[in-house]
C-alpha positions in Angstrom: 14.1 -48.2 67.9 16.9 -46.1 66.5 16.4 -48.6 63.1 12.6 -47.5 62.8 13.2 -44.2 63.2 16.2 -44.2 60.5 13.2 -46.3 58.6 11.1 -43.4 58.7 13.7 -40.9 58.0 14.1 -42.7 55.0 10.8 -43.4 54.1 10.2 -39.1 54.5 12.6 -38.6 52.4 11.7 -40.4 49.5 8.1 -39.2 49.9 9.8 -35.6 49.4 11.3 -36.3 46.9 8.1 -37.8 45.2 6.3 -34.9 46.1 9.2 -32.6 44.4 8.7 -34.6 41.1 5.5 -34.6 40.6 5.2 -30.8 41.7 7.9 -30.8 38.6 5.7 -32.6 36.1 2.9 -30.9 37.0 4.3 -27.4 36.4 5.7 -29.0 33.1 1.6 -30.2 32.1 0.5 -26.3 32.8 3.2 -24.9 30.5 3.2 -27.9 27.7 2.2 -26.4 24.8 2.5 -23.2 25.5 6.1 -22.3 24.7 8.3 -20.8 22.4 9.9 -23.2 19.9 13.1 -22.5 17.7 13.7 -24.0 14.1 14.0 -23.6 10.6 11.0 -25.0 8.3 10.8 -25.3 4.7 7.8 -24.8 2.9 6.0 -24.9 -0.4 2.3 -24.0 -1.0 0.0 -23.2 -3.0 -2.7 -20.3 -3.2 -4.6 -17.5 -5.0 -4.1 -13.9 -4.1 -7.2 -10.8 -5.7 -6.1 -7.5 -6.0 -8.6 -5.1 -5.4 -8.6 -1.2 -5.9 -10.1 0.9 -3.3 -10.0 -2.0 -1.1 -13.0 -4.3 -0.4 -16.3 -4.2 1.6 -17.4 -5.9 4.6 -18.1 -8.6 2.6 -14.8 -9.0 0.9 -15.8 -8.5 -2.2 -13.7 -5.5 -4.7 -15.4 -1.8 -3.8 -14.8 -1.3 -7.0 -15.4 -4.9 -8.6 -18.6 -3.9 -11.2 -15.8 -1.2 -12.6 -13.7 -4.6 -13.4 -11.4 -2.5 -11.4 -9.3 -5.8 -9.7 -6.8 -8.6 -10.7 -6.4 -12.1 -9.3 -4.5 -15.5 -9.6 -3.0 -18.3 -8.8 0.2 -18.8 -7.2 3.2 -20.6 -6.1 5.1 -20.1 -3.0 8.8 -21.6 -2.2 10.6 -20.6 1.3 10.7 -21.0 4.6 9.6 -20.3 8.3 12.4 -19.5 10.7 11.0 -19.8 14.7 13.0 -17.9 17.3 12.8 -19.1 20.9 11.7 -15.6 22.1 8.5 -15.3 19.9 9.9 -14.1 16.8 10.1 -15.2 13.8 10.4 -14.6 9.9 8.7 -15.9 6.7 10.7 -15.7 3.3 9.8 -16.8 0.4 10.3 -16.8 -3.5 6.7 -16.8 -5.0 5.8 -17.0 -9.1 2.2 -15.8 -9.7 -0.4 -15.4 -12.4 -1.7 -12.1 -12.9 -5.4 -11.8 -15.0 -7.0 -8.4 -15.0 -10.0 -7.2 -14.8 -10.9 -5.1 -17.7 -10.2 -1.6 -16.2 -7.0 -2.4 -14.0 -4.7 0.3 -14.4 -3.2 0.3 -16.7 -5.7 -1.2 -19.2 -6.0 -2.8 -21.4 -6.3 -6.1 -19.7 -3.0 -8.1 -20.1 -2.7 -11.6 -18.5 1.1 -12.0 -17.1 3.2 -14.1 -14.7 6.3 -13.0 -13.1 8.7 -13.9 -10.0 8.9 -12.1 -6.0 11.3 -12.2 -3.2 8.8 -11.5 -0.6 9.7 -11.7 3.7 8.4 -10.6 6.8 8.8 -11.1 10.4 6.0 -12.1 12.7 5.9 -12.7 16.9 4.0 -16.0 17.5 2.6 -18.6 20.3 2.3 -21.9 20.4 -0.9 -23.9 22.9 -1.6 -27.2 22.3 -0.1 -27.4 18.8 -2.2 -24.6 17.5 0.4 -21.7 15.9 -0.7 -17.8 15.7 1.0 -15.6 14.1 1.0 -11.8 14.4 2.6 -9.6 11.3 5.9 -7.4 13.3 4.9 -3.8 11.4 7.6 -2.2 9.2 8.7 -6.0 7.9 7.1 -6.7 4.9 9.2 -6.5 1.9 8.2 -7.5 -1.7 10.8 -7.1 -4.0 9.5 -7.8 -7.8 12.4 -10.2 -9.9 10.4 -11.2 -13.4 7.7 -9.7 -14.8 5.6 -7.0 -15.6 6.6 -5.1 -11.7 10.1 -6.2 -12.5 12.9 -4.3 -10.3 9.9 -2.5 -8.1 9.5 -3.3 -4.6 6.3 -2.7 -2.4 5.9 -2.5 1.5 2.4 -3.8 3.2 0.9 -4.2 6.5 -0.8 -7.6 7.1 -4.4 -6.8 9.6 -5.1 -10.0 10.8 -3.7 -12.8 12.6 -3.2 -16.3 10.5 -2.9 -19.7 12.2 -1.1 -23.0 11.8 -0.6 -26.0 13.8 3.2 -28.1 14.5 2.9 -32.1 14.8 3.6 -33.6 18.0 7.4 -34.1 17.0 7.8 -30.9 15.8 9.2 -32.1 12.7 6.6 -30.7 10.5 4.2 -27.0 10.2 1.1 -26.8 8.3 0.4 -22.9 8.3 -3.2 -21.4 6.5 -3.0 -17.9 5.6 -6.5 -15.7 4.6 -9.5 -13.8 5.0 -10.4 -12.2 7.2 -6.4 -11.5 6.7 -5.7 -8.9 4.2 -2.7 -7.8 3.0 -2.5 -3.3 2.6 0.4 -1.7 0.9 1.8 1.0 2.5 3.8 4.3 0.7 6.6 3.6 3.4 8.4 0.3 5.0 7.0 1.4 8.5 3.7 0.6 7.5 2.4 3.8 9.0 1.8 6.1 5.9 -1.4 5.1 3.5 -1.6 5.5 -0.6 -3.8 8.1 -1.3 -7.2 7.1 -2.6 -7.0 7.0 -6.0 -3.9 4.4 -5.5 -5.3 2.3 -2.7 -5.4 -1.0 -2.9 -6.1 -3.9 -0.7 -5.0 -7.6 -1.2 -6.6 -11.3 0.0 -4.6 -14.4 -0.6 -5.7 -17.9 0.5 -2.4 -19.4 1.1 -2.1 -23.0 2.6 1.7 -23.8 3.7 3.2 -27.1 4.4 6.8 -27.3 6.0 9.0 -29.6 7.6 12.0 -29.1 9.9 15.6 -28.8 8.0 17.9 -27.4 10.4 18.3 -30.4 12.9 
C-alpha cells in the first residue's frame, strides 16, 4: 500500500511538473515574436530621394512640380541600425547623393551636383512575427551636410510615417524599406515643432531599401 501511494506521489509530481512546463512554453509561444531585441546592424542601400517645394499633394506628386519647382536623385547610403532592448533605437548613416534640379529650384539656374551627409536619428520600434516598425523619436533627426553644394549646413526634419522592415529567424540579418507614404519635413528647429514659413517649405520622399547584418556579436 504505502509503495502505491509513494507511486502516486511520484507520478503527481511529475505531472506538475509537466503541467508547469508547458504552462512555460506556452507563455513563451504568446510572447515570441513580440519582443524587444538589442544589436548593432550594418547597412548599405540604395535609394532615390525628390525634393519638393511647397510640399506635395495627396497624390504625391510636387505642388509646385509644373513650376519645375523640385530636385531629385539617386543615392547611396552607408551606416547602421543600433536596437536597444527597451524599444529604442537609432539609425546613422553617411549618405552621398546626386542632386538634378528642376529648372526653377532656388536658386536657379539648374545645376546638377553630388555631395556627402552625416545624417542620424532615433526611432522606438516593435518586433511580431519578424515584421519590424519603426516610429521616428521627434527632435532626432540631424543632417549635417560634409561635401557639396550644402557643405558645412545642417538641417533638422520630422519623419510623418512609420517605415517597416523584417529580421531573419536568427537574427543575424535586417532588411528595412523606407518610403511613401513616409515623408521626410524639415523643420526651422531640432524639436521638430516649429515649421519654415511658406515660401521655404519643403517636403521630401525617398525610397530607401536597407539591407544589414549583425556586427556586434
Amino acid at each position: 500500500m504505502k509503495g502505491n501511494i509513494k507511486k502516486l506521489a511520484v507520478f503527481v509530481m511529475i505531472a506538475t511538473i509537466a503541467l508547469f512546463i508547458m504552462v512555460t512554453m506556452v507563455s513563451a509561444d504568446d510572447n515570441r515574436g513580440k519582443n524587444h531585441f538589442q544589436g548593432e546592424y550594418a547597412f548599405n542601400a540604395e535609394g532615390a530621394c525628390l525634393f519638393a517645394a511647397g510640399g506635395f499633394l495627396d497624390d504625391f506628386q510636387p505642388k509646385l512640380g509644373p513650376a519645375g519647382v523640385w530636385q531629385l536623385g539617386p543615392n547611396l547610403w552607408e551606416g547602421t541600425y543600433t536596437f536597444n532592448k527597451d524599444g529604442t533605437g537609432v539609425m546613422s548613416a553617411l549618405h552621398r547623393f546626386v542632386n538634378l534640379q528642376g529648372p526653377n529650384f532656388p536658386p536657379p539656374p539648374p545645376t546638377p551636383s553630388i555631395g556627402l551627409a552625416s545624417i542620424s536619428w532615433g526611432f522606438t520600434y516593435t518586433v511580431d512575427k519578424g515584421v519590424i516598425t519603426f516610429t521616428y523619436m521627434p527632435g532626432t533627426f540631424v543632417a549635417t551636410y560634409i561635401l557639396g553644394p550644402p557643405a558645412g549646413s545642417v538641417i533638422y526634419a520630422k519623419i510623418t510615417e512609420p517605415w517597416t522592415g523584417r529580421i531573419s529567424p536568427d537574427g543575424k540579418n535586417i532588411l528595412v524599406s523606407f518610403g511613401v507614404p513616409s515623408i521626410m519635413i524639415p523643420t526651422m528647429d531640432q524639436a521638430n515643432t516649429t515649421p519654415f514659413p511658406p515660401n521655404q517649405y519643403v517636403e521630401l520622399g525617398c525610397n530607401i531599401v536597407w539591407q544589414g547584418f549583425r556586427i556586434d556579436e
